[in-house]
Kinemage of the C-alpha trace (Angstrom):
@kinemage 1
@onewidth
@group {chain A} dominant
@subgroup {mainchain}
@vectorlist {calphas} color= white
{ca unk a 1} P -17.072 184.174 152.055
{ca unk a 2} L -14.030 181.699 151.434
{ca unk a 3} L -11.688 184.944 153.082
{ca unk a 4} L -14.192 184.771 156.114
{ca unk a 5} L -14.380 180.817 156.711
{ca unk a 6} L -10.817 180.504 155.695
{ca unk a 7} L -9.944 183.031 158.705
{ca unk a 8} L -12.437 181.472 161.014
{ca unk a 9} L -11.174 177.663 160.991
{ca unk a 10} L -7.593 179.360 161.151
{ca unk a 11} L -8.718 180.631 164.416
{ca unk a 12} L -11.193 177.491 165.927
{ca unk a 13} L -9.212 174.843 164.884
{ca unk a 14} L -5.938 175.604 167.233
{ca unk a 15} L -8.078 176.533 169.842
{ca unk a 16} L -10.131 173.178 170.059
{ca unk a 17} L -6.301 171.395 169.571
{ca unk a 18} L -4.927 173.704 172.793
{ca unk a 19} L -7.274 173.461 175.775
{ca unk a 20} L -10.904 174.270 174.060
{ca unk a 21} L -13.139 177.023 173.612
{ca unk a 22} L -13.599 177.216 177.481
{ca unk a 23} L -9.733 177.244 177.512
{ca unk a 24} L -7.135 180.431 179.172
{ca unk a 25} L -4.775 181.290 177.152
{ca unk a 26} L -4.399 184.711 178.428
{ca unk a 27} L -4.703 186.408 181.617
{ca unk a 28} L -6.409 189.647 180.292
{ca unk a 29} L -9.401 187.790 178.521
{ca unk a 30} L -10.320 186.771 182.311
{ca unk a 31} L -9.603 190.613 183.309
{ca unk a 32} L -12.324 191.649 180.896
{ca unk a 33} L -14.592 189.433 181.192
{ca unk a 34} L -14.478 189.542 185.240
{ca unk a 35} L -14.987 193.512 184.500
{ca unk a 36} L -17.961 193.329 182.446
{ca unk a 37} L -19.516 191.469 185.141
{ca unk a 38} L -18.717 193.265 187.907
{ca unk a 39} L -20.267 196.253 185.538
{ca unk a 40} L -23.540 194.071 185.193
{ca unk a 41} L -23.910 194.103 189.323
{ca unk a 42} L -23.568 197.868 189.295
{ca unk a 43} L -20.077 198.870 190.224
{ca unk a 44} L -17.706 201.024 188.020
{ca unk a 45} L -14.611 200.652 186.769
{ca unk a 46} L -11.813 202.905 187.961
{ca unk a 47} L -14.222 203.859 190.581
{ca unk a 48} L -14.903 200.817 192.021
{ca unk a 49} L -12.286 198.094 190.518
{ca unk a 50} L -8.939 198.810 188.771
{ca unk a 51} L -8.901 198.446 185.020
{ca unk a 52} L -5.960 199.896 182.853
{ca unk a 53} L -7.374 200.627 179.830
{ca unk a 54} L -10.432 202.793 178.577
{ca unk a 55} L -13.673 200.845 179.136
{ca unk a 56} L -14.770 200.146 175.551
{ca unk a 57} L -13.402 196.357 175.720
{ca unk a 58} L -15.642 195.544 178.866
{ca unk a 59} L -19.249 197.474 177.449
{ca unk a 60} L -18.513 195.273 174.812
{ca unk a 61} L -18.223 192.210 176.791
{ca unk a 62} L -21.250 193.368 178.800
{ca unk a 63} L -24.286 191.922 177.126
{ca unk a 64} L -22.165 188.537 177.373
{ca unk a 65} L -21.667 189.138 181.320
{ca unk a 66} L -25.344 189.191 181.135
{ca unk a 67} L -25.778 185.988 179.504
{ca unk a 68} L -23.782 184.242 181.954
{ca unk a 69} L -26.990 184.774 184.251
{ca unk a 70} L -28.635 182.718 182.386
{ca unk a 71} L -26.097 180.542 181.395
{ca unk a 72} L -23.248 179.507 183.061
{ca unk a 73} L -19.916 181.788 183.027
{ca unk a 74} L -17.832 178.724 181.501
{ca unk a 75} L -20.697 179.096 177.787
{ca unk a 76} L -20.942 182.981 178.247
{ca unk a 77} L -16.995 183.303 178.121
{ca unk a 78} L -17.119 180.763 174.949
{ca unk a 79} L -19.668 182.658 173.106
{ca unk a 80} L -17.488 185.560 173.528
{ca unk a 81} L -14.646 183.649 172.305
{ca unk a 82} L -16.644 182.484 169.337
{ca unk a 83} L -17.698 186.091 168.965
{ca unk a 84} L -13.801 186.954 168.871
{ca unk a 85} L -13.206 185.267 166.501
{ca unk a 86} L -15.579 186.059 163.819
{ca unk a 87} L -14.291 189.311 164.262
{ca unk a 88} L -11.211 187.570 163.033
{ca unk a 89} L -13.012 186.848 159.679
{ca unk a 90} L -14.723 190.163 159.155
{ca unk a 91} L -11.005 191.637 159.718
{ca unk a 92} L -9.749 189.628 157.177
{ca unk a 93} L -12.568 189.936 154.686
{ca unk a 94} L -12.333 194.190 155.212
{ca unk a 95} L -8.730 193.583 154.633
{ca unk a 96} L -9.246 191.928 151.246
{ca unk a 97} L -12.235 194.821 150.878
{ca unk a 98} L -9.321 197.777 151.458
{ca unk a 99} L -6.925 196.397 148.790
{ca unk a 100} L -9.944 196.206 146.500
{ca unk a 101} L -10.671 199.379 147.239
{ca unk a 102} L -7.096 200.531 146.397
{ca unk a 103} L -8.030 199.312 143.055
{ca unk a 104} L -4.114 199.844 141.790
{ca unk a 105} L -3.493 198.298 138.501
{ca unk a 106} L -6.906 198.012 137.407
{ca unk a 107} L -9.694 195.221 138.515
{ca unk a 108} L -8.142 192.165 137.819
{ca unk a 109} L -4.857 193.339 139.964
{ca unk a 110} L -7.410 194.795 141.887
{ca unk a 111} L -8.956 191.337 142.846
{ca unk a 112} L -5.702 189.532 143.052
{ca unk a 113} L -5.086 192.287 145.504
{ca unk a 114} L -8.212 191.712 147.604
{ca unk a 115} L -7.023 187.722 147.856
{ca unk a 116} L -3.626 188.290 148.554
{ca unk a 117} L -4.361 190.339 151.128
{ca unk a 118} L -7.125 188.375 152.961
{ca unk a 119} L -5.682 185.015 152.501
{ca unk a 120} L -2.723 186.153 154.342
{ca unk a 121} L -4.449 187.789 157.101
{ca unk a 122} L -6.472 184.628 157.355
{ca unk a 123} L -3.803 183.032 157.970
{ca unk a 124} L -1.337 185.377 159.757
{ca unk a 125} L 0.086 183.720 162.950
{ca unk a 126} L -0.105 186.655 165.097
{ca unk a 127} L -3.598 188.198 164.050
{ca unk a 128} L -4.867 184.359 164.605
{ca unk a 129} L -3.087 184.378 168.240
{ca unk a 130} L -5.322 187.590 168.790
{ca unk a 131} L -8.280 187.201 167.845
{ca unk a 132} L -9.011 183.355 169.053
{ca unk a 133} L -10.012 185.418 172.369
{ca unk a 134} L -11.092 188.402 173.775
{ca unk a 135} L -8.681 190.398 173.448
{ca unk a 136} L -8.061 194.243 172.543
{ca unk a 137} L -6.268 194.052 169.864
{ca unk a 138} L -8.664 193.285 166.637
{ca unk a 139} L -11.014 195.768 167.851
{ca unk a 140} L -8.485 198.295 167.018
{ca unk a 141} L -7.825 196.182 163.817
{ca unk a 142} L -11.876 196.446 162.934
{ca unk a 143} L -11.522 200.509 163.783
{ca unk a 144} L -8.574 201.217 161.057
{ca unk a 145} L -9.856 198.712 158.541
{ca unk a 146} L -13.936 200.492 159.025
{ca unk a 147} L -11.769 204.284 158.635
{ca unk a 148} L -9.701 202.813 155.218
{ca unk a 149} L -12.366 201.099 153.855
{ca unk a 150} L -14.532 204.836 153.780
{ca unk a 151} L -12.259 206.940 153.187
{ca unk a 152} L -10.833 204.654 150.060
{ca unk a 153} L -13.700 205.814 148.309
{ca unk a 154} L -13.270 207.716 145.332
{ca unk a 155} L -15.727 210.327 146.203
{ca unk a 156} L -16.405 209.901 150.196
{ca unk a 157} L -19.171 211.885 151.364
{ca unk a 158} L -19.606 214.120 154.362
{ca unk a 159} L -21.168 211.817 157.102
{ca unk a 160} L -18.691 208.947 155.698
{ca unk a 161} L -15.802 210.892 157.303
{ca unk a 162} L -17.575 211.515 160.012
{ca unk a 163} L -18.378 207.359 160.815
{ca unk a 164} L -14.761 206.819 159.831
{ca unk a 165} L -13.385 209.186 162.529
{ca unk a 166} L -16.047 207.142 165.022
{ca unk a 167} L -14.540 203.962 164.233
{ca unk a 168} L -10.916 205.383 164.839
{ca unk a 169} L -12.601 206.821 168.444
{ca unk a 170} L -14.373 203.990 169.174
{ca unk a 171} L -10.827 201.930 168.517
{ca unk a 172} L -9.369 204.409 170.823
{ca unk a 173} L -12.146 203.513 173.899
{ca unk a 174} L -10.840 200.031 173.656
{ca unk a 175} L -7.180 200.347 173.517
{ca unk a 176} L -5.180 203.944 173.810
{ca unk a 177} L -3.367 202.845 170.685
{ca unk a 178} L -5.894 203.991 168.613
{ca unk a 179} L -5.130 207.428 169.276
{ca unk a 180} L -2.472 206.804 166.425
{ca unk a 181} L -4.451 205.876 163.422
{ca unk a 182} L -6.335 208.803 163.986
{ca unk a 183} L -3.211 211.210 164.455
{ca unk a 184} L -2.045 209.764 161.145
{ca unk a 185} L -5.474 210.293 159.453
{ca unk a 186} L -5.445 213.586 160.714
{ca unk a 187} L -2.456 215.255 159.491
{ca unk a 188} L -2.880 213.006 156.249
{ca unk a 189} L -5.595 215.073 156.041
{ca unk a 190} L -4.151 218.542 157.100
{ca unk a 191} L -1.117 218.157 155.055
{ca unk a 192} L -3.053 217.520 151.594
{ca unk a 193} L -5.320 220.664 152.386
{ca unk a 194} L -8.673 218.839 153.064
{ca unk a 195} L -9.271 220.516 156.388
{ca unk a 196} L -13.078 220.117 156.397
{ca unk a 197} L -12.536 216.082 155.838
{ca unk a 198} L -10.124 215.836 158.459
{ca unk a 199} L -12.612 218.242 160.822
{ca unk a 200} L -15.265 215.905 160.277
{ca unk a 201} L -12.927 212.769 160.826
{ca unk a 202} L -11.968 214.581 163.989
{ca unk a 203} L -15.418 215.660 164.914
{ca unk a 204} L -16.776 211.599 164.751
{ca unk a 205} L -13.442 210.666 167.008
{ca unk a 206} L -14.607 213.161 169.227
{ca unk a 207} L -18.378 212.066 169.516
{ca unk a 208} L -17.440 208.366 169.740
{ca unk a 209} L -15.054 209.252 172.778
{ca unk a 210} L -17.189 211.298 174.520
{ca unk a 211} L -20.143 208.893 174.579
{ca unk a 212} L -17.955 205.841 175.814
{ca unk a 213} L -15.760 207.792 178.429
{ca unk a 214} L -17.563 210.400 179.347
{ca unk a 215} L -19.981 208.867 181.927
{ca unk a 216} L -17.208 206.923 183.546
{ca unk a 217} L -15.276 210.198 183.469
{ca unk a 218} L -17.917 211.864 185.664
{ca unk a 219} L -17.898 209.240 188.081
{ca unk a 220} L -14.184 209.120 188.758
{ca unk a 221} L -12.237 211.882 187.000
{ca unk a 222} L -8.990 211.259 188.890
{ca unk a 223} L -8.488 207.404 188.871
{ca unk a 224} L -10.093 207.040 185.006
{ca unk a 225} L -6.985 209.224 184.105
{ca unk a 226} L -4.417 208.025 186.307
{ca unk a 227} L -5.239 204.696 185.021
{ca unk a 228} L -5.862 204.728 181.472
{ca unk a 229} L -2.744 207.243 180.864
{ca unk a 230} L -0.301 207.587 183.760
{ca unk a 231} L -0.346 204.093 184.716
{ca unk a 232} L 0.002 203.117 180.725
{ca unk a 233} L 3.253 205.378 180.696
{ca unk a 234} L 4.586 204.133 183.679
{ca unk a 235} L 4.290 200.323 182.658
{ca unk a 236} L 7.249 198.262 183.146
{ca unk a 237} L 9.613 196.542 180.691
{ca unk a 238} L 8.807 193.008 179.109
{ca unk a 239} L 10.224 191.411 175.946
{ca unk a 240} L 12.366 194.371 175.031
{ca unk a 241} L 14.831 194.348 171.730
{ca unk a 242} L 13.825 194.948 168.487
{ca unk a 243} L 14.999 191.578 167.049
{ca unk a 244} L 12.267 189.856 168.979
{ca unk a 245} L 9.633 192.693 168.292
{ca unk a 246} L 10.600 192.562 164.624
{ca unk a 247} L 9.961 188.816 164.709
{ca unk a 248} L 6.942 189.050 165.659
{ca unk a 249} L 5.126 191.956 163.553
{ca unk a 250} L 6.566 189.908 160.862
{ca unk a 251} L 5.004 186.791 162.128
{ca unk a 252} L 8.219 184.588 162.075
{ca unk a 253} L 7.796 184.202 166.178
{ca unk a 254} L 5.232 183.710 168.505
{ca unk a 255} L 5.809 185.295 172.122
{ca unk a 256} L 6.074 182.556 174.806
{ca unk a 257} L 7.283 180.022 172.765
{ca unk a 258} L 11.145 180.563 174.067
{ca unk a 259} L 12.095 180.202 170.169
{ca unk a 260} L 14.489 182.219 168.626
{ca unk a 261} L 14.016 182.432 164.729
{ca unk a 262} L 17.189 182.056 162.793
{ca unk a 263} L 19.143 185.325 161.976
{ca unk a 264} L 18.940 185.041 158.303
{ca unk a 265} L 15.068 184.122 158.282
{ca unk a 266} L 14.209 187.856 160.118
{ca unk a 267} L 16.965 189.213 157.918
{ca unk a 268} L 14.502 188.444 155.345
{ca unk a 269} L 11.353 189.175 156.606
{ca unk a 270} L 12.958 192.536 157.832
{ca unk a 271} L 13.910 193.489 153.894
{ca unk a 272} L 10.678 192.379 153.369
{ca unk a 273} L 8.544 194.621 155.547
{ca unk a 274} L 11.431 197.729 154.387
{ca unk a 275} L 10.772 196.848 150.637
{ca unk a 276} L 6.893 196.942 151.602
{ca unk a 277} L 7.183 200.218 153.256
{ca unk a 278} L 9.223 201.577 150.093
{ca unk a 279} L 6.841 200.118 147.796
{ca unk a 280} L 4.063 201.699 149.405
{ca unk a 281} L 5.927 204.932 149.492
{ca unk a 282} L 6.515 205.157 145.764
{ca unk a 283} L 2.847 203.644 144.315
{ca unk a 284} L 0.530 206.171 144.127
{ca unk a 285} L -2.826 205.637 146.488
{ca unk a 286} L -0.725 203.743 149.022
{ca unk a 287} L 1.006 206.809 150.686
{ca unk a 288} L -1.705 206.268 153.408
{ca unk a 289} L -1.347 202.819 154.149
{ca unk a 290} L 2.549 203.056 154.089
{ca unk a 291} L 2.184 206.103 157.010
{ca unk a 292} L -0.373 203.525 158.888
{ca unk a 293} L 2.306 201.137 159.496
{ca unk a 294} L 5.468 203.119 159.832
{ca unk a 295} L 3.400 204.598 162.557
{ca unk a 296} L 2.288 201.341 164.307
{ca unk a 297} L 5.517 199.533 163.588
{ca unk a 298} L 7.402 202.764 165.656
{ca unk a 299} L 4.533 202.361 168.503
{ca unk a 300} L 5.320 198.359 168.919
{ca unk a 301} L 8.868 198.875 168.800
{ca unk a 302} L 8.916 202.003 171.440
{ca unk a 303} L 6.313 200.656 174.268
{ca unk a 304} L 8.024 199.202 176.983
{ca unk a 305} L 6.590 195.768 176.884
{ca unk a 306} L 5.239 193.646 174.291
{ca unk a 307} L 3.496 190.492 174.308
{ca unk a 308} L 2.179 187.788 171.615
{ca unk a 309} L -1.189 189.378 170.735
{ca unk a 310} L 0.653 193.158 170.180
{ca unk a 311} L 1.851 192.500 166.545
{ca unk a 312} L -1.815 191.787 165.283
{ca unk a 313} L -1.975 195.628 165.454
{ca unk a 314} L 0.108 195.899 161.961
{ca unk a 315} L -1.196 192.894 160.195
{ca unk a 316} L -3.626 194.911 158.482
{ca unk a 317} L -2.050 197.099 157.288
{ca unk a 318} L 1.215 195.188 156.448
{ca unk a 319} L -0.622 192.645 154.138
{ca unk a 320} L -2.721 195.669 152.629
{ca unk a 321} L 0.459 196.756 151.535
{ca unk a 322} L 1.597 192.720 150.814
{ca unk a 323} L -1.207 192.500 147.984
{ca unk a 324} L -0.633 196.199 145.882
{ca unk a 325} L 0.603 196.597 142.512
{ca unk a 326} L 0.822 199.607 139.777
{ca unk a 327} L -1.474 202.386 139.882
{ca unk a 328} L -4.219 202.894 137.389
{ca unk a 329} L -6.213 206.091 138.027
{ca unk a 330} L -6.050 208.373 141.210
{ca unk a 331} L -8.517 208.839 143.719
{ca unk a 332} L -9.579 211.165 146.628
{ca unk a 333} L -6.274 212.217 148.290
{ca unk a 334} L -7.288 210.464 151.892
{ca unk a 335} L -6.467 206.990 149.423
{ca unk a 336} L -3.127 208.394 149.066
């Protein structure tokens, strides 16, 4: 509960400072938003209205597109706001509940784990830029931390794969980028020879796809595709160079600002993320966590543009990692 209220003040607090609940600070919030209620009054996306990514983040905004009949659009769009960012705080509390989980060094490392880890992702300038608004990006946070969080059991059972791969699809319907998570799961999976876990992780993927996309699919096969995938690959360049991408996965820069960190200050948070990803490489149960965000870390630094809310993607992940220590005892292989 601390984690959780910690996390959401982190996230309220700048926003009521800046220009309010009711406030734009990005253009895509009103993109979504304006999306889920033209889906409300009947007409279909990529069909009927352009929208460049899968339609997850817009049947999610849906029931508050509703509201706004009742309401006005101005306390709709803050109760999705609001909603945003308690997301914040359960990412940060499953965060804390993953390096638990780890359980590496025993309990009471395993519960300075679970702090470390939460407190920082309370706290963590980019994952509070994203997720004080209705953005993509923590619900493909909330799929990867739901995935880790079952398949860090010690003894996962059947239908627990199978709702971890639907939280990696249903991450995917939302943002593309989730395809990634689940291509690391996957041959995580394949290479340590548990074929029928990573079947069923790919088999929940699968369902949770299907049931988003599929209707919208039907209705226009040809734009859905040319939108979501060709259009995505095809996306001009903005805020290219790895120093600046660097700066901010590592949270020493926030986009827009114009501010350059110093050189030796991402020197250090640079040997810092390395000596992470080495760390995670040589504890055992972290292998999994360490392929998470060498994988999401490539994917920021090879899209062609990035912008202040992209480097929430490998917070998790990155402060999972932040709050290990020694083994104790091993665990099912998908813990690493």
């Amino acid at each position: 509960m601390p984690i959780a209220l910690l996390a959401f003040a982190a996230r309220l607090l700048p926003t009521l400072h800046g220009g309010g609940v009711g406030g734009i600070s990005d253009y895509d919030e009103g993109v979504y938003f304006g999306g889920a209620q033209a889906l409300t009054a009947g007409r279909l996306p990529y069909r009927d209205f352009v929208l460049l990514h899968p339609p997850g983040i817009i049947l999610l905004l849906t029931p508050f597109a509703m509201l706004a009949r009742v309401v006005t659009d101005q306390r709709a769009f803050e109760l999705a706001r609001l909603t945003f960012m308690a997301l914040g705080s359960i990412n940060a509390v499953l965060t804390a509940a993953v390096a638990r989980r780890a359980r590496l060094g025993g309990p009471a490392a395993a519960v300075v784990a679970a702090v470390v880890a939460g407190v920082f992702y309370a706290v963590w300038p980019p994952a509070i830029y994203a997720e004080s608004s209705t953005l993509l990006t923590p619900l493909n946070t909330l799929g990867l931390l739901v995935a880790l969080l079952l398949l860090y059991r010690r003894t996962p059972r059947p239908y627990q794969e199978f709702v971890a791969g639907a939280a990696l699809g249903a991450s995917a319907v939302v943002k593309i980028w989730g395809v990634v998570p689940l291509v690391v799961f996957l041959v995580w999976g394949l290479v340590l020879l548990q074929r029928r876990a990573a079947t069923r992780v790919a088999l929940g993927a699968a369902a949770a796809m299907t049931v988003v996309c599929l209707p919208f699919f039907v209705a226009a096969p040809g734009p859905m595709f040319r939108m979501v995938v060709l259009d995505q690959l095809e996306r001009g360049e903005a805020n290219t160079g790895v120093h600046r991408r660097l700066s901010g996965i590592l949270g020493v820069e926030r986009f827009g600002t114009g501010v350059r960190p110093p050189a030796w200050l991402l020197v250090c948070a640079a040997t810092l993320l390395c000596a992470l990803v080495v760390a995670g490489a040589l504890i055992d149960r972290a292998w999994l966590v360490t392929a998470l965000l060498a994988a999401i870390v490539a994917l920021l630094i090879a899209v062609p543009s990035f912008f202040a809310h992209y480097p929430a993607y490998a917070a998790a992940p990155l402060l999972i990692l932040r709050g290990q220590g020694p083994p104790d005892w091993p665990c099912w292989p998908y813990g690493g």
